[in-house]
Structure formats: structure tokens, C-alpha cells
TORGULUM-615192 format. One record per residue (C-alpha): y, x, z; residue in one letter; residue number from 0. Coordinates in Angstrom, 1 decimal, decimal comma. Example, Ala and Ser with C-alpha at 12.3 -4.5 7.8 and 13.67 -1.06 7.14 Angstrom:
2
> c2|c1|c3|aa|i
> -4,5|12,3|7,8|A|0
> -1,1|13,7|7,1|S|1
This chain:
132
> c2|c1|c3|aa|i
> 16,8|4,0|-68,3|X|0
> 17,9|0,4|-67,2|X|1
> 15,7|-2,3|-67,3|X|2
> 16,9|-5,4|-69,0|X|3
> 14,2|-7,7|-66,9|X|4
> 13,2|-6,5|-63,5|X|5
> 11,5|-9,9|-63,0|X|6
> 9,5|-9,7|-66,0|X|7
> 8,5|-6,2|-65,4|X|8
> 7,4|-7,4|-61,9|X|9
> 5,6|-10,4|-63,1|X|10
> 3,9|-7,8|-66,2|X|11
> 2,8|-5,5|-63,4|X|12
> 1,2|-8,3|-61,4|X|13
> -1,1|-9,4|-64,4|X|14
> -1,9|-6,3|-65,6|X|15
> -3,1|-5,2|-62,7|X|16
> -5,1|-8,7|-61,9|X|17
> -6,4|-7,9|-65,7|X|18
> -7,4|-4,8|-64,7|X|19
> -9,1|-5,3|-61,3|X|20
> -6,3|-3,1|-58,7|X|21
> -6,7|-4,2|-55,3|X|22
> -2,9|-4,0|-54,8|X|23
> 0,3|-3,1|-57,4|X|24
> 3,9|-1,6|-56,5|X|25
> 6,5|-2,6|-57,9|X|26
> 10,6|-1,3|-57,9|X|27
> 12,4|-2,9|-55,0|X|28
> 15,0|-5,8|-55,0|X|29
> 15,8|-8,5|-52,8|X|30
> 14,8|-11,4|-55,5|X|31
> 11,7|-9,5|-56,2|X|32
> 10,8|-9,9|-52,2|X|33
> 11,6|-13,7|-52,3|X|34
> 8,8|-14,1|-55,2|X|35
> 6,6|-12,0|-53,1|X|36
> 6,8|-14,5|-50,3|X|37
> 6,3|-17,3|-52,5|X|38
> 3,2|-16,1|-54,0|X|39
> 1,7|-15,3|-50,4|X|40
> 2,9|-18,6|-48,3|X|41
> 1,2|-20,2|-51,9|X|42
> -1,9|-17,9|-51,5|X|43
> -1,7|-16,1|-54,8|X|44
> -1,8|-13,1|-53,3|X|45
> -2,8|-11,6|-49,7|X|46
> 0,7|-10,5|-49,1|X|47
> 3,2|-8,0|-49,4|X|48
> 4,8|-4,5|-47,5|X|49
> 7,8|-3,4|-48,3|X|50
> 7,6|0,7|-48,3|X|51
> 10,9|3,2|-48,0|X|52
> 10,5|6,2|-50,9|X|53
> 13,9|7,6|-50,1|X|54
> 15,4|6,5|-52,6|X|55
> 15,2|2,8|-54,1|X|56
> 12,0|1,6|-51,6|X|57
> 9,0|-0,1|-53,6|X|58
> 7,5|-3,5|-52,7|X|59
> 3,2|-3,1|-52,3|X|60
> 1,5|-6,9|-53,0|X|61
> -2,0|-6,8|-52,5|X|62
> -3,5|-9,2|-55,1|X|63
> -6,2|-12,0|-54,2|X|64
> -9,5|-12,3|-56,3|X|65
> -12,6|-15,2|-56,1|X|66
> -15,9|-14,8|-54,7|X|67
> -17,0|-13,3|-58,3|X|68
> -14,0|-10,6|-58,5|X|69
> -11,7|-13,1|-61,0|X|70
> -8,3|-12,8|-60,2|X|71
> -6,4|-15,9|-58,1|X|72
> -3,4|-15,7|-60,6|X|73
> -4,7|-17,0|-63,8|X|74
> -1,3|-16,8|-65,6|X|75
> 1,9|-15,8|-64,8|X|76
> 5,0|-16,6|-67,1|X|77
> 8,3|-16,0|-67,0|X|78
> 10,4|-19,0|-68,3|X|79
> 14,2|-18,3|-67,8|X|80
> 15,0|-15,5|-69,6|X|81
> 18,1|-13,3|-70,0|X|82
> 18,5|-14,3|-73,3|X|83
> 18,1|-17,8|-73,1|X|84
> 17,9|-19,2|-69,7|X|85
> 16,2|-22,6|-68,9|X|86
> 17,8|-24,8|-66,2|X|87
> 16,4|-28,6|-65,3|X|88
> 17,7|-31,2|-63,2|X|89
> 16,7|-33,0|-59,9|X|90
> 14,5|-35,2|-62,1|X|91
> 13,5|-32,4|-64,6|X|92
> 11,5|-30,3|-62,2|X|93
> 7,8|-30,0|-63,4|X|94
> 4,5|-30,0|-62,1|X|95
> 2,9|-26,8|-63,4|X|96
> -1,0|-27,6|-64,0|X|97
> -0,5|-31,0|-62,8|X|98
> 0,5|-29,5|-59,3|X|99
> -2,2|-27,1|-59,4|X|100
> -0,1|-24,0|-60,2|X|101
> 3,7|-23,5|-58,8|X|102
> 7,1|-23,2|-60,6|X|103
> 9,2|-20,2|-58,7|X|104
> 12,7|-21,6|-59,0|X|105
> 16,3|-20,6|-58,0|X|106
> 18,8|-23,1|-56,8|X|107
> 21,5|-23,4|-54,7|X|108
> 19,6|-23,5|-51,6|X|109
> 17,8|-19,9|-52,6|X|110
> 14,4|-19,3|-54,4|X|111
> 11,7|-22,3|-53,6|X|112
> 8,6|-23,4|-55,4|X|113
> 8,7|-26,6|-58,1|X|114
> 7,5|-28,8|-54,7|X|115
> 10,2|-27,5|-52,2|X|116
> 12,6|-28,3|-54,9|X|117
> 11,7|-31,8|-55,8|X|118
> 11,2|-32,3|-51,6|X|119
> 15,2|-31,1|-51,0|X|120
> 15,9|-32,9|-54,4|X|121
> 17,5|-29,8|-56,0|X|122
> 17,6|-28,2|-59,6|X|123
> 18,2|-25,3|-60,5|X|124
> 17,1|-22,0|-62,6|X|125
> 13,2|-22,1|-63,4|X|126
> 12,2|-18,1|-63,1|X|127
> 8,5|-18,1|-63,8|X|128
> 5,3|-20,5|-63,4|X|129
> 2,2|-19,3|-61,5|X|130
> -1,6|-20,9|-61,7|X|131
């Protein structure tokens, strides 16, 4: 069966598993899917990531972060741009996500960067999903 929103699937799989306490959650491989993996660990959401060969399609392994008292680091995690209605903003558009304490995961022309990276290169582009 095809999946008509790998990103969403990946972003479900990381807050369920937050929700339910894993130490670590694999999700299907892709090369997009890798880039938000990097994001979230240069932006300490999560420890960090390993990419593992199944034979087949490969599987990407994050290993999730929690606090001193066992709550998850990722509060929330939303996708924004959807397939059926995708959201793009302009140089000046690009928001601050929990007034700069969360991150907006966004792809432009120069690749997939955080809300910061974007407004620092002054680019737009596609906003995939906001992180606090």
C-alpha cells in the first residue's frame, strides 16, 4: 500500500513514540526524511539518528531526547504543508515558532533549513512542519 504522506507518518511515529516513552523509533527510509533527522539533532530535539540497511528499502533509527523527569524534548510536532493544500511564505513571511523557542523545518531553494537558517540566507520557501 502507498503512503500518501511519508512526512507525516514520520512526524506521527516520532510523537507517538515521545507519547509513549520509546527510547528510539524507526522509521521507512528517504532522503528528505534524513535531512529532518539532522535538523532535529543539530537543534537537539533528539540525540541523533543511524541510518540501518534491511535489504530492501533501509530504515532511519532516531533516538528520542527526554528531561531530567522522563518528559519528552519534542513537545509538538506538526506538519503544516500538506499534500492537499500546501503552505508557502515569503522572505518576510517566515515565522518564529514559539517566539523562537521551537523551529520551523522548511524547504527552499537552497535545500531543507530551519525557520532561522532561512530568514539568515533571506530565503522562502515550503514550510514542512514546526517543532517545540
Amino acid at each position: 500500500m502507498t503512503m500518501t504522506d511519508p512526512i507525516a507518518d514520520m512526524l506521527t511515529r516520532i510523537r507517538n513514540a515521545g507519547r509513549a516513552g520509546h527510547k528510539r523509533v524507526d522509521i521507512p527510509l528517504s532522503g528528505i526524511k534524513i535531512e529532518i533527522a539532522r535538523i532535529l539533532t543539530e537543534n537537539y530535539f533528539v540525540h541523533g539518528f543511524k541510518v540501518l540497511e534491511d535489504g530492501r528499502h533501509g530504515r532511519l533509527r532516531l533516538y528520542l531526547k527526554y528531561t531530567s523527569d522522563e518528559r519528552p524534548v519534542i513537545r509538538g510536532i506538526d506538519r503544516v504543508s500538506k499534500p492537499g493544500l500546501r503552505k508557502y511564505l515569503g522572505t518576510r513571511a517566515v515565522p518564529k515558532v514559539r517566539a523562537g523557542m521551537g523551529i520551523a523545518i522548511m524547504s527552499t531553494s537552497r535545500g531543507l533549513m530551519t525557520d532561522r537558517d532561512a530568514r539568515r540566507a533571506g530565503v522562502g520557501g515550503e514550510i514542512i512542519a514546526k517543532v517545540y
